[in-house]
Legacy VTK file of the C-alpha trace (Angstrom):
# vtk DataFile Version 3.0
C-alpha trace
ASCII
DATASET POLYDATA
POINTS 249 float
13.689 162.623 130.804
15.243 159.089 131.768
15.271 158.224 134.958
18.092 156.417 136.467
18.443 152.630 136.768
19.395 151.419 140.153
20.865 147.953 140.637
19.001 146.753 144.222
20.238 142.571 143.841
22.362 140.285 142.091
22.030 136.697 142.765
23.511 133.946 140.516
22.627 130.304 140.961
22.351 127.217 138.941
20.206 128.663 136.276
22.032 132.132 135.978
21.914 135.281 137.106
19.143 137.363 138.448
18.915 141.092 139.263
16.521 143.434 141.157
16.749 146.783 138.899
14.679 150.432 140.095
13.516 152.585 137.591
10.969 155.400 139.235
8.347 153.584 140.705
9.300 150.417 139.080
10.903 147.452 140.123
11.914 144.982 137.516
12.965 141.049 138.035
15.571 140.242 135.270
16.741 136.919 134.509
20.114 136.283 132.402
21.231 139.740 130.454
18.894 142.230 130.734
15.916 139.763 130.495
12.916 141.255 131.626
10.477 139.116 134.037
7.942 141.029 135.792
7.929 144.698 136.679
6.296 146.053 139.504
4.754 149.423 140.873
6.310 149.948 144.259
3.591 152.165 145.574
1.150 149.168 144.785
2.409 145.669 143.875
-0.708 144.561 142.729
-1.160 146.541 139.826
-0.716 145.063 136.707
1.137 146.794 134.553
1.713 144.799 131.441
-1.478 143.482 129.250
-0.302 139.944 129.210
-1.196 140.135 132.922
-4.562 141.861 132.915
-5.113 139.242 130.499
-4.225 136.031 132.792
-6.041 138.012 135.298
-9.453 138.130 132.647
-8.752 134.611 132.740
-9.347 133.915 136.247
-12.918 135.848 135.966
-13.881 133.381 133.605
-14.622 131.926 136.575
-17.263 133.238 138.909
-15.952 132.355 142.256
-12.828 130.500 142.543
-11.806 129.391 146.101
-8.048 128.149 144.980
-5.346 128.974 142.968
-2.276 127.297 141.689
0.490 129.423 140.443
3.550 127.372 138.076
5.594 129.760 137.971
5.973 133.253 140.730
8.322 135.661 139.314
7.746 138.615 140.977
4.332 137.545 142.359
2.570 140.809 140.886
-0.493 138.411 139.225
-0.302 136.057 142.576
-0.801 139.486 144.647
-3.457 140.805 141.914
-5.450 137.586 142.784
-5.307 137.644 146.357
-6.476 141.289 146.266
-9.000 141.079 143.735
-10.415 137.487 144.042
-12.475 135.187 146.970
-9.687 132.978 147.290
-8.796 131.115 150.131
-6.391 128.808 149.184
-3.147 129.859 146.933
-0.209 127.772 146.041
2.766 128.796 144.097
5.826 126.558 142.735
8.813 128.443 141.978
11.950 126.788 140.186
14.492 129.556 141.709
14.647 129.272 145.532
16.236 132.776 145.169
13.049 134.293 143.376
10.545 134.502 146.215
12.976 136.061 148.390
13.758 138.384 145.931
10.202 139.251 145.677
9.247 139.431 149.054
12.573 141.619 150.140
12.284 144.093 147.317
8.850 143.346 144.863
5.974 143.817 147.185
5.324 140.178 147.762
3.677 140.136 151.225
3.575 136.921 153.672
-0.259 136.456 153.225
-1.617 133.705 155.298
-3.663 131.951 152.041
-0.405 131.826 150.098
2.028 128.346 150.145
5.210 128.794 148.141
6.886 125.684 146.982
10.258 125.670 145.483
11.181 123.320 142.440
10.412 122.011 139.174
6.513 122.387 138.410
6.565 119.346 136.150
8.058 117.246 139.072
5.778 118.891 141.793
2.696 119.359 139.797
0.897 115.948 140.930
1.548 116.717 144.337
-0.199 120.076 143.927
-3.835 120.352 145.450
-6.307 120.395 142.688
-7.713 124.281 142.329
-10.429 126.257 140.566
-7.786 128.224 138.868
-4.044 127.012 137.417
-1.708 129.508 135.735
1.135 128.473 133.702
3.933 131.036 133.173
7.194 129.060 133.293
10.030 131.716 131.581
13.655 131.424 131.537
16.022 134.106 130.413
15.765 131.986 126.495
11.904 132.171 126.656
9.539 129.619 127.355
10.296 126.666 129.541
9.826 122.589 127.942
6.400 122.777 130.137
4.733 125.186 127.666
5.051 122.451 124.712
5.025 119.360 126.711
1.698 117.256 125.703
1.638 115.201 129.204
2.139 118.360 131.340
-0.236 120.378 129.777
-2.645 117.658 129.855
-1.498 117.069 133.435
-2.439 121.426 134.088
-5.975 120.511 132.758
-6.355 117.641 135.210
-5.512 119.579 137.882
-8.474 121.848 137.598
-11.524 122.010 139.755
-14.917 120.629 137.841
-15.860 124.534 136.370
-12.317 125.747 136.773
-9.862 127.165 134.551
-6.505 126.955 133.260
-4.768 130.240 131.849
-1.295 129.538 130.255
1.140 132.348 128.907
2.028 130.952 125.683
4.317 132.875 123.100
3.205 133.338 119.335
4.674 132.220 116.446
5.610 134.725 112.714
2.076 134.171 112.643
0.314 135.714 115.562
-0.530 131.689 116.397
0.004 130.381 119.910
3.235 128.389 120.147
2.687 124.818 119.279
-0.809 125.667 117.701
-1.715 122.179 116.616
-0.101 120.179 120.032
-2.378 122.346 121.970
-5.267 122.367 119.293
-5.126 118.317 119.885
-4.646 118.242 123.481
-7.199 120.418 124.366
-9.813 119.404 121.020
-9.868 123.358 119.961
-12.202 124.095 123.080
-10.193 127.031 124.611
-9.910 130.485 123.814
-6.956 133.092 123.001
-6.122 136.733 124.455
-3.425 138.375 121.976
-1.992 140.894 123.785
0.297 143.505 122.502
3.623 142.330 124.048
3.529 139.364 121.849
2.281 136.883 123.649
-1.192 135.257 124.152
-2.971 133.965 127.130
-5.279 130.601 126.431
-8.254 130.504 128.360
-8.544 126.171 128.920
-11.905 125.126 130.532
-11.607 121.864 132.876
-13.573 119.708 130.107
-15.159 119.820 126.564
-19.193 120.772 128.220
-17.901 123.814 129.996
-18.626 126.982 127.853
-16.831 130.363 128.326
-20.089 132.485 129.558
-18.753 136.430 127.590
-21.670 138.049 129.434
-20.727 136.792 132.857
-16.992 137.873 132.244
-17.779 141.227 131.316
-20.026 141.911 134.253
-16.901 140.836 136.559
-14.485 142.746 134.659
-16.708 145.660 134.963
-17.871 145.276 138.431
-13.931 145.546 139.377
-12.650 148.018 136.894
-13.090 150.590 139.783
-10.614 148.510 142.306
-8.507 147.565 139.600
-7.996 151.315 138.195
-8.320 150.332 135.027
-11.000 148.050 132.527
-10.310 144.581 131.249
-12.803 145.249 128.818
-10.376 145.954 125.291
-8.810 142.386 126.304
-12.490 141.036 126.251
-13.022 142.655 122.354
-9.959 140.606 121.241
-10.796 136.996 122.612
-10.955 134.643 120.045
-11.660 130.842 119.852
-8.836 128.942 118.878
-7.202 129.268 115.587
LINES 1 250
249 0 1 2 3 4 5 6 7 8 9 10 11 12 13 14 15 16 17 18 19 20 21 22 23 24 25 26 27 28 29 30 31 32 33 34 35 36 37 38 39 40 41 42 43 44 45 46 47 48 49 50 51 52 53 54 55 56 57 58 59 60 61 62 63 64 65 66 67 68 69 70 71 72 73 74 75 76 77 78 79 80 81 82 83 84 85 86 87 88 89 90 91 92 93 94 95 96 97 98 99 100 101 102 103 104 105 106 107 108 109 110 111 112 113 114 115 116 117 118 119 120 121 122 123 124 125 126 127 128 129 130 131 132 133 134 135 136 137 138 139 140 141 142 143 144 145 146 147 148 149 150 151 152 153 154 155 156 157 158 159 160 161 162 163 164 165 166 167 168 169 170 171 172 173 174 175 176 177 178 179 180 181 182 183 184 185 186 187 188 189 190 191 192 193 194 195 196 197 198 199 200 201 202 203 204 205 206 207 208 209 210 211 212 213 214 215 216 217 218 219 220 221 222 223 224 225 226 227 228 229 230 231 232 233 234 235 236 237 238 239 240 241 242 243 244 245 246 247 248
């Protein structure tokens, strides 16, 4: 039986239009017409819900203890919350184009005032140098027309790389082209010399796993012991995402 959609916020700004919708237990953040964003389970905000999520969140246990975080992109904040729950971190920061999206999330997504977290509002490829450098950087910069010019933009990405933390990672939601590729396949095979590693996960996308340099090595073993070790918090395992990491193609 369908349940019924419930309209909770409109906002329009310079970018467009964004809504709060409630399906159930669900809260979705929708960007432009029916867009969808990030959807989140009201009784707990950090559950993941989609794969493309568990699979940025894999990417964080690549490595073993990260102290810092920095978020490009918030949306609904359900990975930022996932990370603060699940992870030692003691020092998160978050840049957010929309200044209407983290009030959106914290009114109606979950998104709780947590003392570790610093949101910044702007352009990520403007603020991004006056970020603190962090063990872990996630890129997931989405418009309503799909990925924004930072996901293909050689001196960005390079500049998300630099940003890193010696032994930290960088985890970037990338789209895939007709043929199951990462978007810009060869930019990102030259920028980053092949040493990364791809999640495909069944919405579409897939997640690249970027080490901060060429001598750091992806340790599978270690991963899976994390990923085990917090299946039982989580409520559910990371481990199929593990089975379909690839090096890049």
């Amino acid at each position: 039986m369908e349940r019924e959609e419930r309209l909770l916020a409109e906002v329009r700004d310079e970018f467009g239009l964004i809504r709060v919708l409630e399906v159930g237990d669900y809260r979705f953040l929708e960007f432009g017409e029916s867009v969808e964003q990030s959807c989140v389970f009201t009784r707990d905000p950090s559950w993941l819900e989609y794969d493309y999520t568990r699979a940025m969140l894999l990417g964080a246990l690549c490595h073993e203890a990260p102290e810092s975080a920095l978020f490009l992109g918030l949306g609904a904040g359900s990975l930022t919350q996932a990370c603060l729950k699940f992870l030692p971190l003691e020092d998160v920061e978050a840049i957010e184009l929309r200044p209407d999206v983290p009030r959106l999330a914290m009114d109606y997504l979950g998104l709780t005032d947590d003392p570790r977290l610093y949101i910044r509002v702007g352009d990520a490829l403007d603020l991004l140098d006056t970020a603190e450098k962090a063990d872990l950087v996630f890129v997931d910069l989405y418009t309503d027309t799909g990925p924004g010019v930072g996901h293909l933009a050689w001196r960005f990405l390079e500049r998300c790389q630099q940003q890193l933390n010696p032994g930290g990672w960088l985890v970037i939601n990338q789209w895939t082209n007709d043929e199951g590729k990462p978007l810009g396949a060869a930019l990102l095979r030259g920028l980053y010399h092949r040493h990364y590693w791809e999640c495909p996960v069944k919405e579409g996308n897939v997640i690249l796993l970027v080490p901060a340099d060429l001598e750091q090595e992806l340790d599978l073993d270690g991963l899976a012991a994390r990923a085990d070790a917090l299946a039982p918090r989580l409520g559910y395992s990371l481990r199929p995402l593990i089975e379909v990491l690839r090096p890049a193609t």
